[in-house]
N, CA, C and O atoms as CSV, one atom per row, in Angstrom:
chain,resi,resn,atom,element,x,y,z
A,1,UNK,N,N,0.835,-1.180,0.000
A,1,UNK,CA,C,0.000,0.000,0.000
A,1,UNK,C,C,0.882,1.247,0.000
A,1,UNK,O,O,1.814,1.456,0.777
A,2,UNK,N,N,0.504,1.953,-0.870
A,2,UNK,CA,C,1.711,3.231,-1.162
A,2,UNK,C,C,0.696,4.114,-0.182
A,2,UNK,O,O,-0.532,4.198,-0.149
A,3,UNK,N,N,1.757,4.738,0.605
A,3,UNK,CA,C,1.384,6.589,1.777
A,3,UNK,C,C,1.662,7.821,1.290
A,3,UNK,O,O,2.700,8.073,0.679
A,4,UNK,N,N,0.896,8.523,1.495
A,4,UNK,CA,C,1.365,9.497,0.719
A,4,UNK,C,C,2.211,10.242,1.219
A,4,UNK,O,O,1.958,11.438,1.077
A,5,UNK,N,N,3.452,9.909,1.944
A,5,UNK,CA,C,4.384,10.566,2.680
A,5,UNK,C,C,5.967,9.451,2.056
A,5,UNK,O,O,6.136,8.372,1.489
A,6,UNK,N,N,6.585,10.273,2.469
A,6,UNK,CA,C,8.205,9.785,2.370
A,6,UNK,C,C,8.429,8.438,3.053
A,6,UNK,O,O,9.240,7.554,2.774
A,7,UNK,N,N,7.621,8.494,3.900
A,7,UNK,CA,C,8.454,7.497,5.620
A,7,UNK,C,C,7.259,6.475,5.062
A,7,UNK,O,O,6.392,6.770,4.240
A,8,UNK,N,N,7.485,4.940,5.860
A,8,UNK,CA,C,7.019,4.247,5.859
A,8,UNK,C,C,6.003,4.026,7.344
A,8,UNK,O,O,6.515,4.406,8.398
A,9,UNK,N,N,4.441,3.355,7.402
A,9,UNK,CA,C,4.019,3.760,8.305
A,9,UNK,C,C,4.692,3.003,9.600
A,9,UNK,O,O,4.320,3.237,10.750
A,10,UNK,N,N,5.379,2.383,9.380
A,10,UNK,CA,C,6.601,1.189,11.009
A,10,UNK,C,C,7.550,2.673,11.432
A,10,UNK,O,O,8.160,3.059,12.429
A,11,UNK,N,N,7.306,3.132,10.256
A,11,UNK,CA,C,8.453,4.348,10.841
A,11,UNK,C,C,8.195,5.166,11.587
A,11,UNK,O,O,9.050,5.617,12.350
A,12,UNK,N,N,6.790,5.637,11.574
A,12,UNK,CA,C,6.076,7.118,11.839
A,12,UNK,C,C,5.916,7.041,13.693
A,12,UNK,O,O,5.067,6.600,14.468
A,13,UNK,N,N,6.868,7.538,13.788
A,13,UNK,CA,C,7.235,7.405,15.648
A,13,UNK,C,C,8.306,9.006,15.446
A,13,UNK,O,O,8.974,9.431,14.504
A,14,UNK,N,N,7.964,9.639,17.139
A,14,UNK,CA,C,8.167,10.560,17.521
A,14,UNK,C,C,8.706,10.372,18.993
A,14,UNK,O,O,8.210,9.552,19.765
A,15,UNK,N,N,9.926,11.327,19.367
A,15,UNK,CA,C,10.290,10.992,20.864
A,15,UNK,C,C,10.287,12.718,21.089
A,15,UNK,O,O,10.968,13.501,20.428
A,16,UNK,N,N,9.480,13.028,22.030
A,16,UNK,CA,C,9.589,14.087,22.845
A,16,UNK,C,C,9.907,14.515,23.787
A,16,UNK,O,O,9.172,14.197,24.722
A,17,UNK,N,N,10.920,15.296,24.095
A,17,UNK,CA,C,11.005,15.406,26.087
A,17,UNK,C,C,11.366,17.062,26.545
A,17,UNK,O,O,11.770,17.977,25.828
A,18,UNK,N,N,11.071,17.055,27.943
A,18,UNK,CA,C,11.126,18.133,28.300
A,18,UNK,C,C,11.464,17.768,29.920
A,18,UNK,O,O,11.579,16.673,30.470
A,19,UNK,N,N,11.589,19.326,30.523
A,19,UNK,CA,C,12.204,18.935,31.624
A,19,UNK,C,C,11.206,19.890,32.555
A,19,UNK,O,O,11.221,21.110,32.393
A,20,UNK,N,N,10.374,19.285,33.502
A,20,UNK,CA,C,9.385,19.799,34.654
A,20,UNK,C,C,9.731,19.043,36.187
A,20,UNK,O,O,9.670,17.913,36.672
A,21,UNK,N,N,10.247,20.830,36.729
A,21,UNK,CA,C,10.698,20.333,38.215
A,21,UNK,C,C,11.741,19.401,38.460
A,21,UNK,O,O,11.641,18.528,39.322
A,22,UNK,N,N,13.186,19.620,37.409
A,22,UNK,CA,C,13.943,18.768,37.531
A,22,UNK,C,C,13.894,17.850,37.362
A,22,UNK,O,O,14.848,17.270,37.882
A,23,UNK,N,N,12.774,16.761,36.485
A,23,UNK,CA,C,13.024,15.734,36.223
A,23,UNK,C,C,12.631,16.043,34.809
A,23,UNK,O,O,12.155,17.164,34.631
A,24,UNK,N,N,12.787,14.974,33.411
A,24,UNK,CA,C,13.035,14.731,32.404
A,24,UNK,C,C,11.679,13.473,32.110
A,24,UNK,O,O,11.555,12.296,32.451
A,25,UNK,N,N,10.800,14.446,31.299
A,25,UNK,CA,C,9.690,14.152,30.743
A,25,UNK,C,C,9.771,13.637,29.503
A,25,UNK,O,O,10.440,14.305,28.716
A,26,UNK,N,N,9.202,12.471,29.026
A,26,UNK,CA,C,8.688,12.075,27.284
A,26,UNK,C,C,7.563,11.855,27.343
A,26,UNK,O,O,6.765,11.560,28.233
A,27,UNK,N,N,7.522,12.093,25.836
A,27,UNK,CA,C,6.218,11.844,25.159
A,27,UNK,C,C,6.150,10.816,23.573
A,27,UNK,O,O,6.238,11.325,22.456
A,28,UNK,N,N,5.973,9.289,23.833
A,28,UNK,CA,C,6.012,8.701,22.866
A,28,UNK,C,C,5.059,8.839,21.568
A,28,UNK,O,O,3.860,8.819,21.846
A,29,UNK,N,N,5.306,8.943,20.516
A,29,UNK,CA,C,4.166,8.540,19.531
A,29,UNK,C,C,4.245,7.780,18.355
A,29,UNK,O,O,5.141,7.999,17.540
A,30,UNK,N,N,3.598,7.114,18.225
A,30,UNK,CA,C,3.608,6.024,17.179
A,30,UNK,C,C,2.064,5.571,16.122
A,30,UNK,O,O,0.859,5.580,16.374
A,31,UNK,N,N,2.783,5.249,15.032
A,31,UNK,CA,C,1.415,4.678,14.109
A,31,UNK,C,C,1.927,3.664,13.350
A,31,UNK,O,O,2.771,3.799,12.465
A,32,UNK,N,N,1.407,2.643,13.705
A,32,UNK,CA,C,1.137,1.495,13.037
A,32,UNK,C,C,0.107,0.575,12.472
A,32,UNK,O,O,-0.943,0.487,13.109
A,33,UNK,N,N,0.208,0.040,11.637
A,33,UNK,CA,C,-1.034,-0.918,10.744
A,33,UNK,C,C,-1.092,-1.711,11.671
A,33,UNK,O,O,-0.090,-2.179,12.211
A,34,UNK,N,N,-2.455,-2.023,12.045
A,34,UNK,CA,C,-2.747,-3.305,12.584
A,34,UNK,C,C,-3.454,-4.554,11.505
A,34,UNK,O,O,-3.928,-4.134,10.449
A,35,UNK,N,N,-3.521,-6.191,11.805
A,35,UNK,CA,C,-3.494,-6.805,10.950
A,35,UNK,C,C,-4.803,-6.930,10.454
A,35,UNK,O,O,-5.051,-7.787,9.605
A,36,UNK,N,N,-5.883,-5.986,10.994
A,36,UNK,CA,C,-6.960,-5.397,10.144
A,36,UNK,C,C,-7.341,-4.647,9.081
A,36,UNK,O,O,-8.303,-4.737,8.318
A,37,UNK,N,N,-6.105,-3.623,9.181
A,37,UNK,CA,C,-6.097,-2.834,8.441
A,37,UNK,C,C,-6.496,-1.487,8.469
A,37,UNK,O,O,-6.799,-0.715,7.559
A,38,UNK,N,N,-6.409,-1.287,10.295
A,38,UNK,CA,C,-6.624,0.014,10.865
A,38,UNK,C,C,-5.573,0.397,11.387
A,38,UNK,O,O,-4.608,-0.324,11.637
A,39,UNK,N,N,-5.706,2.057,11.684
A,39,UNK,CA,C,-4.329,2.390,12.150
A,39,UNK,C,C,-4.249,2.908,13.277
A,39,UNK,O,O,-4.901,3.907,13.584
A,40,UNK,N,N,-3.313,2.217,14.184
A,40,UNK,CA,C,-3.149,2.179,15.524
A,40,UNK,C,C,-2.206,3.871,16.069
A,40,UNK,O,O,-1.006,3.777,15.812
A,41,UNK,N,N,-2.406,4.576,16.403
A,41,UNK,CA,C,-1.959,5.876,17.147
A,41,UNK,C,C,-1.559,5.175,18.317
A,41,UNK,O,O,-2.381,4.394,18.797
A,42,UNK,N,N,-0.080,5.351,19.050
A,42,UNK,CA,C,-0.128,4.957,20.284
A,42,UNK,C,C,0.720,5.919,21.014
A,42,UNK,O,O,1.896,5.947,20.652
A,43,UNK,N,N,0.448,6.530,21.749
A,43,UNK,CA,C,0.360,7.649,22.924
A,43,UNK,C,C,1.192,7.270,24.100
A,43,UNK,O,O,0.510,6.686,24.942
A,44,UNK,N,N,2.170,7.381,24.361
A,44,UNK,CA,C,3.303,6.563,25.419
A,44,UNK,C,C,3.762,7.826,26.292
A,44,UNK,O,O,4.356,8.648,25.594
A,45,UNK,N,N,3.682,8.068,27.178
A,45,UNK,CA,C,4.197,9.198,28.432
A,45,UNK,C,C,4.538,8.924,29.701
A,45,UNK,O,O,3.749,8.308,30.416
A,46,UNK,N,N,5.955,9.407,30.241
A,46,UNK,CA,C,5.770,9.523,31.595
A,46,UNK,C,C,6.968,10.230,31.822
A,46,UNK,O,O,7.272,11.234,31.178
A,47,UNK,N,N,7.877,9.582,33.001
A,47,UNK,CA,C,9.331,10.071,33.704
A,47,UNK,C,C,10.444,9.339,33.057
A,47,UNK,O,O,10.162,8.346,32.386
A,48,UNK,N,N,11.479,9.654,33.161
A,48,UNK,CA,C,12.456,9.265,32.464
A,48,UNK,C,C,12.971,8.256,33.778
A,48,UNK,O,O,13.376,7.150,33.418
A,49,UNK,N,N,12.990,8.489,35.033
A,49,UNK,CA,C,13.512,8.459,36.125
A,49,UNK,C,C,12.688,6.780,36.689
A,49,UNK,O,O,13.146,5.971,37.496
A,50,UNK,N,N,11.329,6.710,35.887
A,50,UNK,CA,C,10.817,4.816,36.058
A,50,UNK,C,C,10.609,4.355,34.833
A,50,UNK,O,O,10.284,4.720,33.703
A,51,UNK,N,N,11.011,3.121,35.655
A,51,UNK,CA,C,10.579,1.958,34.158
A,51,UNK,C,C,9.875,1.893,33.533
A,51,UNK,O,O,10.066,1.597,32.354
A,52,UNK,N,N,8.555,2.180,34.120
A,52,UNK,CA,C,7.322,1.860,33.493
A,52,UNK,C,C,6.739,3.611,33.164
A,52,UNK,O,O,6.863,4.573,33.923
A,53,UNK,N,N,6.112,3.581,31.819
A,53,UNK,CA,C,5.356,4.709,31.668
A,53,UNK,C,C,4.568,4.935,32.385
A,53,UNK,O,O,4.209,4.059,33.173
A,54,UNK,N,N,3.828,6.551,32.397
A,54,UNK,CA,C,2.872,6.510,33.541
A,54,UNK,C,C,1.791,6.310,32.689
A,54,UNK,O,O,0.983,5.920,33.531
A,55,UNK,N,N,1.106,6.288,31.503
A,55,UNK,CA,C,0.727,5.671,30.415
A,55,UNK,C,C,0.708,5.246,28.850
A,55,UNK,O,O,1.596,5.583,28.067
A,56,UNK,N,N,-0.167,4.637,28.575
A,56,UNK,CA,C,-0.035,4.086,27.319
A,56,UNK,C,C,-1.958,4.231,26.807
A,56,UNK,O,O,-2.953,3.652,27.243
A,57,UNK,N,N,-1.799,5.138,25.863
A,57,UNK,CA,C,-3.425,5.609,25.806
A,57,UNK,C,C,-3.026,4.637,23.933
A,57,UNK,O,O,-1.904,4.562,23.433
A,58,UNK,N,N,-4.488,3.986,23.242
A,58,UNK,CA,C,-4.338,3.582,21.863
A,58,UNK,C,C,-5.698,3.951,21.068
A,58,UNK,O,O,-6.859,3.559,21.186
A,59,UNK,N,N,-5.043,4.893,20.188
A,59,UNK,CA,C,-6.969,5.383,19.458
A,59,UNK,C,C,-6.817,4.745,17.885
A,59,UNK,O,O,-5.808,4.800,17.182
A,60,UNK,N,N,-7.625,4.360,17.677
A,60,UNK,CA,C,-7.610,3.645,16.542
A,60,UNK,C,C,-8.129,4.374,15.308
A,60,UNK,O,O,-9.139,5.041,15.532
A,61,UNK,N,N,-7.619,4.404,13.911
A,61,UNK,CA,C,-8.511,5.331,12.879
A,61,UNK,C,C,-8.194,4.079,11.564
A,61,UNK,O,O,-7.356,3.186,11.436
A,62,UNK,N,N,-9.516,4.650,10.605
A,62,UNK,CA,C,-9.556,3.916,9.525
A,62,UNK,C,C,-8.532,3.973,8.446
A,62,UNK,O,O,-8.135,3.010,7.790
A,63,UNK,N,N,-8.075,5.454,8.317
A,63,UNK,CA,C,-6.852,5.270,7.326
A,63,UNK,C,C,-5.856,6.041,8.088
A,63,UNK,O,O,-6.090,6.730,9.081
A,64,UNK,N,N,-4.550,5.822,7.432
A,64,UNK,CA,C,-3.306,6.692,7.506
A,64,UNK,C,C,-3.368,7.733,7.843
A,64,UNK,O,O,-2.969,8.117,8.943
A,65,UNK,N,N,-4.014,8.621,6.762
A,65,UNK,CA,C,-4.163,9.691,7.188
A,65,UNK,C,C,-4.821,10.544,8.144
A,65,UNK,O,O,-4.338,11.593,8.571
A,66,UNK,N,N,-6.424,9.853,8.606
A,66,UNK,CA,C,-6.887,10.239,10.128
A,66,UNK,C,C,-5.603,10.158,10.988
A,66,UNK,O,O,-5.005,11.188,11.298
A,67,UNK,N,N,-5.190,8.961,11.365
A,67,UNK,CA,C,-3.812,8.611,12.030
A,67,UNK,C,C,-2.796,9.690,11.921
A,67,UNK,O,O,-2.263,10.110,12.948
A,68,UNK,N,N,-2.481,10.181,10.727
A,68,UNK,CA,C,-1.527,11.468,10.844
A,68,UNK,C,C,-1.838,12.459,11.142
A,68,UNK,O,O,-1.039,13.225,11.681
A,69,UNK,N,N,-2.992,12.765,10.921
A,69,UNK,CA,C,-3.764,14.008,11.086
A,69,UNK,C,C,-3.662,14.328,12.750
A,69,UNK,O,O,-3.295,15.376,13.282
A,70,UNK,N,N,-4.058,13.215,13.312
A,70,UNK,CA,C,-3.898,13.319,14.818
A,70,UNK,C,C,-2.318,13.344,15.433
A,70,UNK,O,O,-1.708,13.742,16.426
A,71,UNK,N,N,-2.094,12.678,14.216
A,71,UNK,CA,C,-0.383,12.497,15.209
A,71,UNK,C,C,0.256,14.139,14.698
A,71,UNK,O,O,0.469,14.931,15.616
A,72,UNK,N,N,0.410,14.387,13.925
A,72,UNK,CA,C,0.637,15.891,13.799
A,72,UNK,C,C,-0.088,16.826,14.726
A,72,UNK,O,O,0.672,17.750,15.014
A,73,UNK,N,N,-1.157,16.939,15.256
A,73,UNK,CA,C,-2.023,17.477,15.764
A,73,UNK,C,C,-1.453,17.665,17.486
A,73,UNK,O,O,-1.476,18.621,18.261
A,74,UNK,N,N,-1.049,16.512,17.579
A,74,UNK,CA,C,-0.685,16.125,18.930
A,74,UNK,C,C,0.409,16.749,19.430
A,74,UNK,O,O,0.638,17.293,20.510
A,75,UNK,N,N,1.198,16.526,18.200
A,75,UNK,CA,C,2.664,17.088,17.987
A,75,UNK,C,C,3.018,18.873,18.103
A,75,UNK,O,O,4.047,19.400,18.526
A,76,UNK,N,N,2.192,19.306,17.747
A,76,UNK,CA,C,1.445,20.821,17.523
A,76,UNK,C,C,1.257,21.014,19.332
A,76,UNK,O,O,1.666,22.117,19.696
A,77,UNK,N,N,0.816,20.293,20.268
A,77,UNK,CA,C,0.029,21.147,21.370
A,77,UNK,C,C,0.816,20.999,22.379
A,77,UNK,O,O,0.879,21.718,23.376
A,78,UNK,N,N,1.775,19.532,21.996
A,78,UNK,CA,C,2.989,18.779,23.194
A,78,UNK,C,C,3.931,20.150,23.081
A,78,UNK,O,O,4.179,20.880,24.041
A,79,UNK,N,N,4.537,20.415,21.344
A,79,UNK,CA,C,5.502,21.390,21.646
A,79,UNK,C,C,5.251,23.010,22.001
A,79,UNK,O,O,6.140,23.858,21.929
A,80,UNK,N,N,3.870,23.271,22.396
A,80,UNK,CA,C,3.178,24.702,22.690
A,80,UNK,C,C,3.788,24.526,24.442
A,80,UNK,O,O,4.187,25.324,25.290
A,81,UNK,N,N,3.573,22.886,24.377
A,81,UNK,CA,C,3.965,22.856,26.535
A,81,UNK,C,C,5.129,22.889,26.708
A,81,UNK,O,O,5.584,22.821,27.849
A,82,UNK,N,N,5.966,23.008,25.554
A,82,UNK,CA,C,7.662,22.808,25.876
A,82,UNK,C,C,8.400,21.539,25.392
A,82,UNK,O,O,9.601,21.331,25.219
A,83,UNK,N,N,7.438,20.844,25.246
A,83,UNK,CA,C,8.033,19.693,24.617
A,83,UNK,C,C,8.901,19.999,23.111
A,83,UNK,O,O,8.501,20.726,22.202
A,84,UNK,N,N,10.206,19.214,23.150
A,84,UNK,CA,C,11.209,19.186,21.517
A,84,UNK,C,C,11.690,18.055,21.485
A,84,UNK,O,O,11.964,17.223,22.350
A,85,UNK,N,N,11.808,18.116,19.883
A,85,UNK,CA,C,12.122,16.290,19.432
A,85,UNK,C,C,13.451,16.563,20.111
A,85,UNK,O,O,14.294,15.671,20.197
């Protein structure tokens, strides 16, 4: 299935971080095909400082492009809070 972008959709991942109150914040994002043929957005955040994220949110859309639309979108409001790749 050809995208209408450069990148392939396994690729389309983002690492964000920032730093609140001395500790070192991310913000994961990712889109991938699932073996339906929907596209998985996955939303990954927490501290740098534990293992475990403090979550993992997954919204699902019918094509690619809903999926980008949001993941750009997202990308837009993280770096208004300070967040940079």
């Amino acid at each position: 299935m050809q995208h209408p972008t450069l990148f392939s959709v396994q690729k389309d991942h983002l690492l964000l971080t920032r730093f609140v109150k001395g500790r070192m914040r991310y913000y994961l994002l990712k889109i991938e095909e699932t073996l339906f043929g929907e596209y998985l957005l996955e939303k990954v955040y927490g501290s740098m400082s534990h293992k475990k994220p403090t979550r993992v949110l997954k919204e699902y859309y019918d094509s690619w492009v809903e999926a980008k639309k949001m993941f750009d979108r997202v990308i837009k409001g993280k770096k208004k809070k300070g967040y940079h790749v």
